[in-house]
C-alpha positions as CSV (number, residue, x, y, z in Angstrom):
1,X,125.3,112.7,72.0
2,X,124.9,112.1,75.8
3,X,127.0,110.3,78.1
4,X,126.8,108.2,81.3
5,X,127.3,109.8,84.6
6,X,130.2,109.0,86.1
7,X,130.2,110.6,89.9
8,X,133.6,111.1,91.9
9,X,133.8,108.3,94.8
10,X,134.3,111.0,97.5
11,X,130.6,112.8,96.3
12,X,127.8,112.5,99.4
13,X,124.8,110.0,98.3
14,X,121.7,110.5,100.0
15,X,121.3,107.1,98.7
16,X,123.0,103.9,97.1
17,X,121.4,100.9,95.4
18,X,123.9,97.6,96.1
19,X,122.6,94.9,93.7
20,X,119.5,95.3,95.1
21,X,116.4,92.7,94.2
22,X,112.9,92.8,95.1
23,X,110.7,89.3,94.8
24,X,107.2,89.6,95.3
25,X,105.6,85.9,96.6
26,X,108.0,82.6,97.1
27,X,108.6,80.0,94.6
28,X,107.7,79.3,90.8
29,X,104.7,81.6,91.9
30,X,107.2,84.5,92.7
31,X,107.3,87.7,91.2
32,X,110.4,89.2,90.5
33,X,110.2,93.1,90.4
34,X,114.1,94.1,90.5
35,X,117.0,92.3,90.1
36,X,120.4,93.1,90.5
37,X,120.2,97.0,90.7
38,X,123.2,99.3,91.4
39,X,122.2,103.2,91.6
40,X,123.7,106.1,93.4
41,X,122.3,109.6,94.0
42,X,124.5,112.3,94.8
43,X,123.4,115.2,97.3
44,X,121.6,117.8,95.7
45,X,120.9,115.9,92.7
46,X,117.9,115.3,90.4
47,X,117.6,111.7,88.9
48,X,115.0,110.8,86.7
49,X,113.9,107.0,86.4
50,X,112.5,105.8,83.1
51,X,110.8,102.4,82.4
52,X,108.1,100.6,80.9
53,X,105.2,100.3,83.3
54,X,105.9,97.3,85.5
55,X,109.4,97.5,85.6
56,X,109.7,98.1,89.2
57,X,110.7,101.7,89.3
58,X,107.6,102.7,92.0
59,X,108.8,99.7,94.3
60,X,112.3,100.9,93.8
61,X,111.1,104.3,95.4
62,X,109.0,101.9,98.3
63,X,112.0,100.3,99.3
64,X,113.9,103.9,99.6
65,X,111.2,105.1,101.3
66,X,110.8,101.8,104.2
67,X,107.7,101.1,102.9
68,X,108.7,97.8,101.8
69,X,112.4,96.0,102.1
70,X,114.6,94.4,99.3
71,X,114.6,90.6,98.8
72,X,118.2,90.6,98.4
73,X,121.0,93.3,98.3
74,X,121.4,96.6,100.2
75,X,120.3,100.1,100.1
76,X,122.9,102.5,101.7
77,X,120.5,105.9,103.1
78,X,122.9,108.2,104.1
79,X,119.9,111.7,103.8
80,X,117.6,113.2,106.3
81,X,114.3,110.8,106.2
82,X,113.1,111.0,102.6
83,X,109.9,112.2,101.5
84,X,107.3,110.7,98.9
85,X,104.9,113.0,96.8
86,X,102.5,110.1,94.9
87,X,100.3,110.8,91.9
88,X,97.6,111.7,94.1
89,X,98.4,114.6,97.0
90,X,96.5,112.4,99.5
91,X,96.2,115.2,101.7
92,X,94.4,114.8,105.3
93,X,90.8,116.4,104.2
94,X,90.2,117.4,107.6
95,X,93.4,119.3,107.6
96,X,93.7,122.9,106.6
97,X,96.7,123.2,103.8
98,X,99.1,124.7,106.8
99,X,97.5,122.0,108.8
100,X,98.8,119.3,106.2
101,X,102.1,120.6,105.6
102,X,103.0,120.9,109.6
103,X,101.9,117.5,110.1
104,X,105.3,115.7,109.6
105,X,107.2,118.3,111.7
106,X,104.1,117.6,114.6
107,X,105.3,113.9,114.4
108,X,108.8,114.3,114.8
109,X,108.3,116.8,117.8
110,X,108.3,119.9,116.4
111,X,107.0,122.9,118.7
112,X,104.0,124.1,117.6
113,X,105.4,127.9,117.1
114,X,108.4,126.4,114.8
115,X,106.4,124.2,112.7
116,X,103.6,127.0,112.1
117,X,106.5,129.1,111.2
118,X,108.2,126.5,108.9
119,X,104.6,125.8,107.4
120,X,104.6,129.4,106.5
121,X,107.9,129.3,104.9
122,X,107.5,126.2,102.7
123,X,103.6,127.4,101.4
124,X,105.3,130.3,100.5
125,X,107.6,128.5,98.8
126,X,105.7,126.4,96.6
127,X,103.4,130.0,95.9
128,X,100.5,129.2,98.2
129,X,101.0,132.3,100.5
130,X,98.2,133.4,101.9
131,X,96.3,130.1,101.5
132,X,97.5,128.3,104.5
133,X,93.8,128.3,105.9
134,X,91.9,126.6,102.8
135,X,91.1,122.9,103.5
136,X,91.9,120.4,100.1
137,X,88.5,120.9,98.8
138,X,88.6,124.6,98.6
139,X,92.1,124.2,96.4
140,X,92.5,123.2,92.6
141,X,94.6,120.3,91.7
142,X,97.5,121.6,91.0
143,X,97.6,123.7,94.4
144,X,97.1,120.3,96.2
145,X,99.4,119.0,94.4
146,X,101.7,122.4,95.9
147,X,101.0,121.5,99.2
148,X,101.8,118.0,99.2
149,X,105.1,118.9,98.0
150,X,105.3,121.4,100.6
151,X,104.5,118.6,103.4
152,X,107.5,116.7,101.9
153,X,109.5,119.1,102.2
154,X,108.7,119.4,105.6
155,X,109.1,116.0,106.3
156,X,112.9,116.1,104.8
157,X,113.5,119.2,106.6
158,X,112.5,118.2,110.1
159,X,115.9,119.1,111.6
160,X,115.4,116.6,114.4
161,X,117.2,113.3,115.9
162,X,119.0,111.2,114.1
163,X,118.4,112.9,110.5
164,X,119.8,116.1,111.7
165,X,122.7,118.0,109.5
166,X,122.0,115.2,106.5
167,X,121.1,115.6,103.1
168,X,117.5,115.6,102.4
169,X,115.9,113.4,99.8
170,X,112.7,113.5,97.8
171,X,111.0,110.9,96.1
172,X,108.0,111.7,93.5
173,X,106.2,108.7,91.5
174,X,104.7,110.5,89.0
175,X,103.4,113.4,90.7
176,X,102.3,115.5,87.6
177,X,100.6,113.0,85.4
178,X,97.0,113.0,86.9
179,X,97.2,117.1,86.3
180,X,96.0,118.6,82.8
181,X,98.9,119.8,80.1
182,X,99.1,123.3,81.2
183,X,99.2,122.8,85.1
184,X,101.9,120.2,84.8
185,X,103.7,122.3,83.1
186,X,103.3,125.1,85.4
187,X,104.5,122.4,88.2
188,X,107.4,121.4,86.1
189,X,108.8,124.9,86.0
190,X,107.9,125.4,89.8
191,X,109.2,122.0,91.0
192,X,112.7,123.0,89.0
193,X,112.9,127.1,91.0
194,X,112.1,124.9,94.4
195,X,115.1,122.1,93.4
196,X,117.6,125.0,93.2
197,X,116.3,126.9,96.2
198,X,116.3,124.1,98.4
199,X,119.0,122.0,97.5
200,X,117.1,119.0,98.0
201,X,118.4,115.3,96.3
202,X,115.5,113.7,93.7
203,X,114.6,110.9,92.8
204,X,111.4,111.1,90.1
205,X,110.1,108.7,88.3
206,X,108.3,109.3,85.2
207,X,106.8,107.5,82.1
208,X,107.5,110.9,79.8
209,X,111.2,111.0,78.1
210,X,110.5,115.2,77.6
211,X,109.7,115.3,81.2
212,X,113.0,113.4,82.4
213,X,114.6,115.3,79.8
214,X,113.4,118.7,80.9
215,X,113.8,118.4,84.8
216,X,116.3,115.8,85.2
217,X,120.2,116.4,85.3
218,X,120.8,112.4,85.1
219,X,118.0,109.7,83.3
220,X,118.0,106.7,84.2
221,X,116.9,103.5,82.1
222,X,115.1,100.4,83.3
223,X,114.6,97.1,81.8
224,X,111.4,95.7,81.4
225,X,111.0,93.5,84.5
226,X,112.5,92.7,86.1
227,X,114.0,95.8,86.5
228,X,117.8,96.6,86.0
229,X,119.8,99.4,84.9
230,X,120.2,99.4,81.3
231,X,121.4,102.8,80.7
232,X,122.0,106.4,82.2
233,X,122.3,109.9,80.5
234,X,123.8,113.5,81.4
235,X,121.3,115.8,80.3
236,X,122.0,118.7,82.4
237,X,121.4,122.1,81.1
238,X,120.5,120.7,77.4
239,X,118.3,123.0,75.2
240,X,117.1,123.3,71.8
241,X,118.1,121.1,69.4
242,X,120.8,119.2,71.8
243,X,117.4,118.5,74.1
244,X,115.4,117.0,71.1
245,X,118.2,115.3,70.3
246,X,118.2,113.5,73.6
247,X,114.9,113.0,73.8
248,X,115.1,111.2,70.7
249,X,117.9,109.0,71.7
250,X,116.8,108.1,75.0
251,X,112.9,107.2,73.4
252,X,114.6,105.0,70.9
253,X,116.4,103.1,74.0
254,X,112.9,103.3,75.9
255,X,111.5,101.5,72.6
256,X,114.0,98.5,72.3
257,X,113.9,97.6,75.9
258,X,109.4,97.3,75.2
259,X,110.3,95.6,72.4
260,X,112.5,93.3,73.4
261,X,110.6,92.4,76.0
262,X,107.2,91.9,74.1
263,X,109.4,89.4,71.7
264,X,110.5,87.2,75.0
């Protein structure tokens, strides 16, 4: 019903996975989180990662992101410095919502008329016009959750130094799944008309096939750990009964790698 993704050699890649492996600890005591991955994100594109929890698909995103480095293989960052957007919007409280979205762009050197005016832009973006002056308390969670992804934004779009002229990259760890049905929904459908306005390279992980299946244009199956690539899907522009029918397929696989694991 669905195929693998096969991209053209010559497509930009904000970012390449080279048999990369992640250990955590030395020895028989050693934890081993990834192991021999190979992954490739094309500019522009949205990838969705899928996996049992534990199966290393948040420290894949650390080790995109410099928080952490890979025990052995290589990761090929060829994108404007990526972005994260966590679970939680972990927003500076102190910080008014424009204050918290400028705040990457004061880092890299920004002026303080261009980032106010890029601020602007981006809250408007993510519907939060108007708003820019409300600290995090004074917003719901789903409008935190709005301008934390406008900060990331920010952050990709700094247009400074070395990251200047590349394509930008965001990385979000399950950034709807603390949020109640109807507001991650709502965010689903907003994070989709800011993809296509923007431009901006993906890379989501997710524990919920319909999600993937909804937002993604490419899922992408991990092993139980440690992590690998067991299998990838083209579900771009799917609806009705062709969606279901993916979401179906791509459960079932989700089910055999849990099960197969739980057996070993």
């Amino acid at each position: 019903m669905t195929a693998t993704v096969e991209v053209e050699q010559s497509v930009v890649r904000p970012v390449r996975f080279h048999q990369v492996g992640k250990a955590f600890g030395h020895g028989r005591t050693a934890v081993v989180a990834l192991e021999g991955v190979d992954l490739d994100v094309a500019a522009g594109e949205f990838v969705c990662l899928l996996g049992a929890s534990g199966c290393g698909k948040t420290t894949l995103l650390n080790l995109v992101a410099g928080l952490d480095k890979p025990t052995n293989g290589r990761i090929e960052l060829s994108s404007s410095r990526p972005a994260v957007v966590f679970q939680e919007p972990a927003l500076m409280p102190w910080l008014t919502a424009a204050g918290n979205v400028e705040l990457p762009l004061r880092m890299a050197g920004v002026p303080k008329a261009a980032r106010r005016a890029k601020a602007a832009e981006l809250l408007e973006l993510v519907r939060l016009a108007g708003l820019g002056d409300k600290r995090p308390h004074e917003l719901s969670g789903g409008m935190r959750q709005r301008v934390a992804l406008a900060r990331a934004l920010a952050s990709t779009d700094d247009n400074t130094g070395a990251s200047a002229g590349k394509p930008s990259l965001l990385l979000m760890d399950e950034p709807f799944s603390a949020l109640d049905a109807i507001t991650r929904d709502v965010l689903q459908g907003e994070l989709l008309r800011i993809w296509r306005a923007t431009g901006t390279a993906i890379l989501f992980v997710t524990h919920d096939v319909r999600e993937a299946v909804r937002l993604g244009q490419r899922v992408v199956l991990l092993s139980s750990r440690p992590g690998r690539v067991v299998r990838q899907w083209d579900v771009d522009g799917l609806t009705g009964a062709d969606e279901a029918g993916a979401v179906d397929e791509i459960n079932a696989a989700l089910r055999k790698v849990i099960s197969s694991h739980a057996a070993a």
